[in-house]
BAMARKOL-428042 format. One record per atom (N, C-alpha, C): residue in one letter; x, y, z. Coordinates in steps of 0.2 Angstrom, whole numbers, padded with zeros to 4 digits, always signed. Each point is the difference from the previous one (the first is absolute). Layout:
<pts>
AXYZ/...
</pts>
This chain:
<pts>
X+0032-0045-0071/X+0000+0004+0006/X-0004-0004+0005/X+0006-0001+0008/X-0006-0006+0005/X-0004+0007+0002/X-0006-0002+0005/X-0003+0004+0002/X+0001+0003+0003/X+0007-0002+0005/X+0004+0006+0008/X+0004+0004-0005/X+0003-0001-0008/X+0001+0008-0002/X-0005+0003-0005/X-0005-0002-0001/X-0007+0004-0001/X-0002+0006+0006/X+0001-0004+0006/X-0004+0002+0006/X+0006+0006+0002/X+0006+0001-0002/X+0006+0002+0000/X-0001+0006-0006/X-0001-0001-0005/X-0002+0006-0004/X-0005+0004+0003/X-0007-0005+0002/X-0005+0006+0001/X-0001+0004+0005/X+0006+0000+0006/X+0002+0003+0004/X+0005+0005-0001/X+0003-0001-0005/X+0005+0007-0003/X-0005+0006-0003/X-0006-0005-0004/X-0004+0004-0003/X-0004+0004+0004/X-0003-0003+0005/X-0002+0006+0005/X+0005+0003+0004/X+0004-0002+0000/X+0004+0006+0003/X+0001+0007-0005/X+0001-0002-0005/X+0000+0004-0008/X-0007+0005+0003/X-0004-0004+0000/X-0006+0002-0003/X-0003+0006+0007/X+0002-0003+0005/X+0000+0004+0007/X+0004+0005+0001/X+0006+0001-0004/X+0004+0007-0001/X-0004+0003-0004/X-0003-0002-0006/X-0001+0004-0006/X-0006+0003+0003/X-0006-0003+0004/X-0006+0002+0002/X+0001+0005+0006/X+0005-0002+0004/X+0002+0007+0004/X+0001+0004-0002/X+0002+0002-0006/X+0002+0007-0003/X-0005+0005-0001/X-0009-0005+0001/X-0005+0006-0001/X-0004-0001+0005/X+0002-0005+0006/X-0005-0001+0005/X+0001+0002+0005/X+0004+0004+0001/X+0002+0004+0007/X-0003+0003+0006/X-0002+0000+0004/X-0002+0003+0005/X+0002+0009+0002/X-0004+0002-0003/X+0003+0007+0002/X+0004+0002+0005/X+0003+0004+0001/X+0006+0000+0004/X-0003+0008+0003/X-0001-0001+0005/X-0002+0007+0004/X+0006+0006-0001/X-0004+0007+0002/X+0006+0003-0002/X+0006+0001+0005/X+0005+0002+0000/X+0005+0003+0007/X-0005+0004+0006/X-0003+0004-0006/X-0005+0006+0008/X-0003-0004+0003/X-0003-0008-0001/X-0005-0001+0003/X+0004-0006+0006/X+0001+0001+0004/X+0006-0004+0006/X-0005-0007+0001/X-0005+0001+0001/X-0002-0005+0004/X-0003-0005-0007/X-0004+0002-0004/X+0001-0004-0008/X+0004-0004+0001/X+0006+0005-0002/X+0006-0003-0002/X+0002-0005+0004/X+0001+0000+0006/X+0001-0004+0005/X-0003-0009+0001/X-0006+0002-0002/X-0006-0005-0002/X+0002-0003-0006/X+0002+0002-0003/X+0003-0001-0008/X+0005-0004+0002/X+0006+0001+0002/X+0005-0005+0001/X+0000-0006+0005/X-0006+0003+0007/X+0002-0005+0003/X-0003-0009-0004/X-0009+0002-0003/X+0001-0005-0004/X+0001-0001-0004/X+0007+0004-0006/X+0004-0003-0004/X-0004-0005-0006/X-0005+0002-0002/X-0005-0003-0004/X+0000+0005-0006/X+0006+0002-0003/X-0001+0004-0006/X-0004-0004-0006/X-0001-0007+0000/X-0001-0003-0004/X-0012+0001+0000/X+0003+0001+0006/X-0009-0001+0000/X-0006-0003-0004/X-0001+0005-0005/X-0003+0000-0004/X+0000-0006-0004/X+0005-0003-0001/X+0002-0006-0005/X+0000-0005+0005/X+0001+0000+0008/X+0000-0006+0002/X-0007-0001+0002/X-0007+0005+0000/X-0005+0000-0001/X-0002-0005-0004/X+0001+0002-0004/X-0002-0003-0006/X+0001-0007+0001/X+0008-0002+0000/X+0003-0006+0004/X-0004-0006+0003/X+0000+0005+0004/X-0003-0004+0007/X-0009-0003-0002/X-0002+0005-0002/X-0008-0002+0001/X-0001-0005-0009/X+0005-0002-0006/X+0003-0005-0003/X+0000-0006+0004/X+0005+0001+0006/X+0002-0005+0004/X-0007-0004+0003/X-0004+0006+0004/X-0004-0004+0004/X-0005-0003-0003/X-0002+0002-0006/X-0004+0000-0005/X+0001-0009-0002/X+0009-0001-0001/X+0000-0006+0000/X+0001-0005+0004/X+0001+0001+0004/X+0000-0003+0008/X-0008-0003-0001/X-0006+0006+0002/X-0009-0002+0000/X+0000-0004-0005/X+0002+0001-0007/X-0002-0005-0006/X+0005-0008+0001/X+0006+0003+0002/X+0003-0011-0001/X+0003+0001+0007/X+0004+0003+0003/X+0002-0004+0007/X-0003+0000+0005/X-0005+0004+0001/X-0004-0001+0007/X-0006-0006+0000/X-0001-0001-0005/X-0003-0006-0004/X+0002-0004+0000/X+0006-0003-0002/X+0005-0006-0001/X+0004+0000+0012/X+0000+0003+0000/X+0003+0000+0008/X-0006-0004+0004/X-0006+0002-0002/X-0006-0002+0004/X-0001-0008-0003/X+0001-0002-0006/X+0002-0006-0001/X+0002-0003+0002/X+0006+0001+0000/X+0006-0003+0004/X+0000-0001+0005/X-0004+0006+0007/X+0000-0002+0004/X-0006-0005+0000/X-0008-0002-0004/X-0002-0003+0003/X+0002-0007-0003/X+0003-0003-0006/X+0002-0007-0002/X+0006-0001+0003/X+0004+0004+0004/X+0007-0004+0004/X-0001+0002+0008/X+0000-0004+0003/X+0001-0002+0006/X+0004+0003+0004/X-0002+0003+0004/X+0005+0006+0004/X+0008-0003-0001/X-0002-0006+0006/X+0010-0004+0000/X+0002-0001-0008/X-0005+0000-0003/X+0007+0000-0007/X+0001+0006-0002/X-0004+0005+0001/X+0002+0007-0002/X+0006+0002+0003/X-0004-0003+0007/X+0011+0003+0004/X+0006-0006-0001/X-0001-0004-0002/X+0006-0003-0003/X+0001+0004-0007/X-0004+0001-0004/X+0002+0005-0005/X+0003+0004+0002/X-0002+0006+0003/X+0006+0003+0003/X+0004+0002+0002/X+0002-0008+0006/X+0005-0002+0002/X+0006-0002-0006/X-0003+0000-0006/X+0004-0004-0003/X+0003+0005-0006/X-0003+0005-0001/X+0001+0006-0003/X+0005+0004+0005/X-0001+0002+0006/X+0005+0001+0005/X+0006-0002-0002/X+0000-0007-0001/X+0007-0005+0003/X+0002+0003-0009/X+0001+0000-0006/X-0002+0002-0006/X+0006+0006-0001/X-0005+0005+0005/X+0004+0006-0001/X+0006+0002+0006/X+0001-0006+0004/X+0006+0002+0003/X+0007+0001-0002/X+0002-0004-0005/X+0006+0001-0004/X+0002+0010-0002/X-0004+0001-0004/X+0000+0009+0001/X-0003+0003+0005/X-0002-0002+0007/X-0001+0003+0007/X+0007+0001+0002/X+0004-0006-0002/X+0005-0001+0003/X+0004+0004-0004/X+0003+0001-0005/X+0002+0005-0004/X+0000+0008+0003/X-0005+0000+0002/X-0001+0006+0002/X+0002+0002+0007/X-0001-0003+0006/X+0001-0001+0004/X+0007+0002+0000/X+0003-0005-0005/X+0008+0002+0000/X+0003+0006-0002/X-0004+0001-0004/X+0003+0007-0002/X-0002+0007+0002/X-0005-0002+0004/X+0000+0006+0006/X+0003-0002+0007/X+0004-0003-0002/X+0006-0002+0008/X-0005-0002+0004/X-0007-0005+0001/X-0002-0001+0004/X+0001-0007+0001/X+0005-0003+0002/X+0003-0006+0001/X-0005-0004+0005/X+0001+0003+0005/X-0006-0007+0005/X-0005+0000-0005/X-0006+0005-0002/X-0006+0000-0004/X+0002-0008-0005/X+0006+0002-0004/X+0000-0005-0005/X+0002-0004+0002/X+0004-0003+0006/X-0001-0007+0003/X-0004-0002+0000/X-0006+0003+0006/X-0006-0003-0002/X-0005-0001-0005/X+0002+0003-0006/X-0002+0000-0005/X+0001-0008-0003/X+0007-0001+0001/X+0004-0008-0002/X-0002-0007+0003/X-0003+0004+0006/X-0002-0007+0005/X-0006-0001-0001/X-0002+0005-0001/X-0009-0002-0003/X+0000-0001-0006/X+0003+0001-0003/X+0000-0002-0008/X+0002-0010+0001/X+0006-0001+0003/X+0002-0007+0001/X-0005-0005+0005/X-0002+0005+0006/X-0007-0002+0002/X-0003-0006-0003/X-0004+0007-0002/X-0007+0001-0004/X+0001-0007-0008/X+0006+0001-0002/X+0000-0004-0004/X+0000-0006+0000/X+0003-0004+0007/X+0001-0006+0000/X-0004-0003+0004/X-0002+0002+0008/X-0004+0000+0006/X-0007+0001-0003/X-0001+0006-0005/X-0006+0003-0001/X-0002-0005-0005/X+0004-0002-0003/X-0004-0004-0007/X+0000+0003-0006/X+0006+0004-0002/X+0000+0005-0005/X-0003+0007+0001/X-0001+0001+0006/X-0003+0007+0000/X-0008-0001+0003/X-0004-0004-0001/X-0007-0002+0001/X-0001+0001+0005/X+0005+0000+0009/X-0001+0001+0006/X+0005+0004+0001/X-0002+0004+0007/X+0005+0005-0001/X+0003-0003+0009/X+0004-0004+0000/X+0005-0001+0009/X+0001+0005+0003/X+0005+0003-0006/X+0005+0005+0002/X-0003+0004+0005/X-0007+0003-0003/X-0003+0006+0008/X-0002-0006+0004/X-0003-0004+0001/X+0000-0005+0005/X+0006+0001+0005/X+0006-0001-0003/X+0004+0002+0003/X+0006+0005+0001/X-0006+0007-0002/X+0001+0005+0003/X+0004+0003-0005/X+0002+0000-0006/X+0003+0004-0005/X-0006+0002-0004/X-0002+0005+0000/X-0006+0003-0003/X+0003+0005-0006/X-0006-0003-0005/X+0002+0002-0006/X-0001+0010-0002/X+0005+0002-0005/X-0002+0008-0002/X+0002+0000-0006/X-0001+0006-0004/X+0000+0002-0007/X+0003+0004+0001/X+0008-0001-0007/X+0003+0006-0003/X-0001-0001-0008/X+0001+0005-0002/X+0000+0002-0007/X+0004+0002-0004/X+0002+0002-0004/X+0007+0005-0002/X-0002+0008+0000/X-0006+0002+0000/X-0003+0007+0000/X+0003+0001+0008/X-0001-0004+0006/X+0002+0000+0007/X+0009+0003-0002/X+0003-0007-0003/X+0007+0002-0001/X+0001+0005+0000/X-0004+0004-0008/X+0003+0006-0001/X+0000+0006+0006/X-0007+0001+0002/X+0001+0002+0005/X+0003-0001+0006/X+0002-0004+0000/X+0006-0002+0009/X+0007+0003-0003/X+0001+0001-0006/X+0006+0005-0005/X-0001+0006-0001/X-0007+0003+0001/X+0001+0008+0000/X-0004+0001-0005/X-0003-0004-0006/X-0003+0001-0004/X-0007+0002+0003/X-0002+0008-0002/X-0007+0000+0000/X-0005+0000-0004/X-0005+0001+0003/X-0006-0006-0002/X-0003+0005-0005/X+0001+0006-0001/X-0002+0004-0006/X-0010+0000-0001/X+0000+0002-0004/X-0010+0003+0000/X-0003-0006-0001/X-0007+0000+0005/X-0005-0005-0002/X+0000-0003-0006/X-0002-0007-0001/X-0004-0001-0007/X-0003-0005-0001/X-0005-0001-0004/X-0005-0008+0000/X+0002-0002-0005/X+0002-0006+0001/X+0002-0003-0008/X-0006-0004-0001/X+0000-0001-0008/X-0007-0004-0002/X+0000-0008+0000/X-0005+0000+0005/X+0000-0010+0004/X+0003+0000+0005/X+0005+0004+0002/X+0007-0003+0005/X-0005+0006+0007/X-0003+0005-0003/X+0002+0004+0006/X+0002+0007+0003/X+0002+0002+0007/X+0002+0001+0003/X+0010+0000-0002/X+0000+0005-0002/X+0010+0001+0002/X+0003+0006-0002/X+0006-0001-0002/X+0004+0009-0001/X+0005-0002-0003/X+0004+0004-0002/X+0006-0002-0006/X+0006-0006+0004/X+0001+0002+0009/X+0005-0005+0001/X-0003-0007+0000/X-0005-0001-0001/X-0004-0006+0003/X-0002-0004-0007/X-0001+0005-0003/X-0001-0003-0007/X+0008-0002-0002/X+0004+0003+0000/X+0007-0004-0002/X+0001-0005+0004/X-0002+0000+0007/X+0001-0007+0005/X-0003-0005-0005/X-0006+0001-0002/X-0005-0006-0002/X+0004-0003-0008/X+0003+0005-0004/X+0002-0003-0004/X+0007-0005+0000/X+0005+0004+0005/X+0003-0003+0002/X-0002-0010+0001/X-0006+0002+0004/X+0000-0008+0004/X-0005-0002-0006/X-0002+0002-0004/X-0004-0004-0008/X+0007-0004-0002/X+0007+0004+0000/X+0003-0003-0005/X+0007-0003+0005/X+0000+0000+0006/X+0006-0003+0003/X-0004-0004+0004/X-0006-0001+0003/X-0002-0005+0006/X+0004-0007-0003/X+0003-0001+0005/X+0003-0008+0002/X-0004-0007-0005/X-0006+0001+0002/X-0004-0004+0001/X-0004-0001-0007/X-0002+0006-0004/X-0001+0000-0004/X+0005-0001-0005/X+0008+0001+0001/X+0007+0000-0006/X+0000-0009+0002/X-0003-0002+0006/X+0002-0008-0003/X-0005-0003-0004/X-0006+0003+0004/X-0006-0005-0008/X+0001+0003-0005/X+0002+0004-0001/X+0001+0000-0008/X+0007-0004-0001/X+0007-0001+0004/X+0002-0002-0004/X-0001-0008-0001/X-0004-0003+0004/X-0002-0006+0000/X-0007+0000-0005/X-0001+0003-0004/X-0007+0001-0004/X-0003-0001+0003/X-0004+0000+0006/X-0003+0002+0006/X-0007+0007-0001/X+0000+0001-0005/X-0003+0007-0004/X-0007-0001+0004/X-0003-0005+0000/X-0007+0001-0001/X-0002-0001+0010/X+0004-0002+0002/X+0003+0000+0008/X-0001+0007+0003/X+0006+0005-0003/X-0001+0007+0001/X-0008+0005-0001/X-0002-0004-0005/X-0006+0005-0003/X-0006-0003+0006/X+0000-0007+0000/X-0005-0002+0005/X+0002+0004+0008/X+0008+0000+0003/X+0001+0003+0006/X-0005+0008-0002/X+0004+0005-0004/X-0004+0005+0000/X-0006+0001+0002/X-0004-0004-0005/X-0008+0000+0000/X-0003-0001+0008/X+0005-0004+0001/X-0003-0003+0008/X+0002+0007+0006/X+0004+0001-0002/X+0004+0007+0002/X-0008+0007+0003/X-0002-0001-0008/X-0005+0008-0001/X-0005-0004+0003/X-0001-0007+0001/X-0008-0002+0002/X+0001+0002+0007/X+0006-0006+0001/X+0000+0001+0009/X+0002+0008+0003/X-0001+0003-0004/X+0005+0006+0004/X-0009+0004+0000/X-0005+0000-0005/X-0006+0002-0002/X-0005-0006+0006/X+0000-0004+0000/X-0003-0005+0006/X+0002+0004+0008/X+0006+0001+0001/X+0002-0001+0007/X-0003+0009+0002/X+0000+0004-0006/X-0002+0005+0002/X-0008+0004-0002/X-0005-0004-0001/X-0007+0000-0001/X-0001+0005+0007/X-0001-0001+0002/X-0004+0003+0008/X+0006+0007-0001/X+0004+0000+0001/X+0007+0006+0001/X-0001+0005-0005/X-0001+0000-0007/X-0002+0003-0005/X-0007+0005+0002/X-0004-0007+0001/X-0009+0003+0001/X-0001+0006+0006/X+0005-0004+0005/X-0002+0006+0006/X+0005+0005-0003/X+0005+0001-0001/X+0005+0008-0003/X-0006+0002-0005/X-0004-0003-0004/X-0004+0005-0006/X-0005+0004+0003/X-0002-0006+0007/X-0007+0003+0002/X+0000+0004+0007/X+0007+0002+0002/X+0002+0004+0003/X+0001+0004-0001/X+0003+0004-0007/X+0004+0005-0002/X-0004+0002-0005/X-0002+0006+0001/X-0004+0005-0007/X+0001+0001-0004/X+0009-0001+0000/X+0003+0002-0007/X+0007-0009-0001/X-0005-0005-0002/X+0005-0006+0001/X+0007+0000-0004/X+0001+0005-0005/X+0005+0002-0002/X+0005+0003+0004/X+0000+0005+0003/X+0003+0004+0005/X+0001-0005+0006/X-0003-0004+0001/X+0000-0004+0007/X+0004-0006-0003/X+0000-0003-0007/X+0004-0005-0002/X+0009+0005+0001/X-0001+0004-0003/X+0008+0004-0001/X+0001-0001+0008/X-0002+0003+0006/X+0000+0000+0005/X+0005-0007+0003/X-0005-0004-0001/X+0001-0008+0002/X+0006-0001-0003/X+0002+0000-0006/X+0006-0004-0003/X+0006+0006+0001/X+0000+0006+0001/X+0005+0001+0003/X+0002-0001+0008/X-0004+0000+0003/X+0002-0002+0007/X+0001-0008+0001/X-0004-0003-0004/X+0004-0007-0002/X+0009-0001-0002/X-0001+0007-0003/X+0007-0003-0004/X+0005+0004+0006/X-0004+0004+0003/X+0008+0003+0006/X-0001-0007+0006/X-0006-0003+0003/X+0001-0006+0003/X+0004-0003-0002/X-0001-0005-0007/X+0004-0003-0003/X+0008+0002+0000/X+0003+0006-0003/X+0004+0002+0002/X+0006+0000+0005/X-0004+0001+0006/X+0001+0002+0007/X+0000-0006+0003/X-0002-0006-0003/X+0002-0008+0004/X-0005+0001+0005/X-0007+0003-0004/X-0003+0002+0008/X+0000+0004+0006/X+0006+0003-0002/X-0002+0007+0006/X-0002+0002+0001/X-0004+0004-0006/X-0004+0006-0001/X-0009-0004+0002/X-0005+0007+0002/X-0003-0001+0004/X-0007-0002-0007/X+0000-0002-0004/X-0005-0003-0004/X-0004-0007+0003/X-0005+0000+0000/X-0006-0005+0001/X+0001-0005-0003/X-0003-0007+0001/X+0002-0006-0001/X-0006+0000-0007/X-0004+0003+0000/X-0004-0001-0007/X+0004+0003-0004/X+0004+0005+0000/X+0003+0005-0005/X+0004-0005-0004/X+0005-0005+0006/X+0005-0004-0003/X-0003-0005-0004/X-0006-0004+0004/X-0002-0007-0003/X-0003+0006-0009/X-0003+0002+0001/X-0002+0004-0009/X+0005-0002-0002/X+0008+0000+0000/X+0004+0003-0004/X+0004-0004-0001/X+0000-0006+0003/X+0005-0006+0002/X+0002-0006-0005/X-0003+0002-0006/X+0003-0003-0006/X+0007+0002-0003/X+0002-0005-0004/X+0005+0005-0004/X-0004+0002-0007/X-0005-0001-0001/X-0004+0003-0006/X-0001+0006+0000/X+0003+0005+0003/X-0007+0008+0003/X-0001+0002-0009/X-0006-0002+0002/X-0006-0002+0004/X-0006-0002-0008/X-0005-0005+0002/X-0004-0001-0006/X-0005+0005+0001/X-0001+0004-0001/X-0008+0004+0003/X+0000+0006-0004/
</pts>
């Protein structure tokens, strides 16, 4: 068994294990008499509560023990300009499935620009290392397939933290396995036995994405009383910007939090 379908099992297994655990971890359900409860009840849609509590302070728990730790590393032994050529280069990486997606949410300019920053970026830029393309004015964005599904009508169904990843909800978590096992970029290194290429991109992935966002994290915990509730907050309004190609009225910190395709290591 390689490791991407290990990593492919243990993500069935929590899914398994995250229906089984919902069955006793429910969030009381207010009754009909009580209008305003109830109302509260659905708007945040957090049946799971209870169990993503638990989740989540797992999560942060590992964050303080290995990623906030290894991020601060990594920012202090790599050198700013390499850092952003790292993820410059991760960028150019994941545009093959930006482009995918782009397409099949019928947003055709989007994924032209998507094409030319990819051809850019890979030739001009040095493999991805420098980024032209914004230079000259094709700025880069993120889609996903969780986006897909929604620009199709697929709704985003109840909160939930998954364990290591995060922040997400049933369509979002299908998006993610979806791009586990059809990303572009990931089906050629492996068919080139390129295996150990993909495992180093990842890693780089959870650093750089835990690096770029040290300050962004610290201020949302030590602003919000309840970092929980303010984390749910954040990544849904991330996801309707996202969504909306930016229409919608979310802050530039909400987005930059979320702007990995990993949601989220924390």
């Amino acid at each position: 068994m390689t490791i991407r379908q290990a990593l492919h099992l243990i993500a069935r297994c929590a899914l398994v294990a995250i229906i089984s655990l919902s069955i006793t971890a429910c969030a009381h359900r207010p009754p009909e008499s009580d209008a305003d409860a109830l109302a509260e009840y659905e708007r945040i849609n957090d049946p799971l509560e209870p169990l993503n509590r638990v989740t989540h302070d797992f999560n942060m728990a590992f964050d303080t023990v290995i990623m906030k730790p290894i991020a601060h590393i990594y920012r202090a032994l790599v050198p700013g300009f390499m850092r952003r050529g790292i993820s410059n280069v991760l960028d150019n990486l994941a545009a093959p499935f930006i482009l995918a997606n782009d397409l099949l949410q019928g947003e055709f300019e989007r994924g032209g620009d998507t094409l030319a920053r990819f051809a850019i970026n890979t030739t001009v830029g040095v493999g991805g290392i420098f980024d032209p393309a914004a230079e000259w004015g094709i700025e880069k964005h993120k889609e996903d397939f969780g986006e897909t599904l929604a620009v199709w009508g697929v709704g985003e169904g109840f909160y939930l933290v998954l364990p290591f990843l995060g922040p997400s909800n049933p369509r979002d978590f299908a998006g993610l396995m979806v791009e586990f096992v059809a990303d572009p970029t990931s089906l050629y290194l492996d068919h080139e036995d390129l295996e150990e290429v993909g495992y180093a991109r990842t890693a780089l992935e959870v650093i750089d994405f835990r690096e770029r966002n040290l300050e962004t994290i610290d201020d949302l915990k030590a602003n919000s009383t309840d970092f929980y509730a303010a984390l749910r907050s954040a990544y849904r309004q991330n996801r309707a910007f996202r969504i909306s190609n930016g229409r919608s009225s979310e802050t530039k910190a909400e987005e930059e939090l979320f702007e990995t395709e990993m949601d989220e290591d924390f």
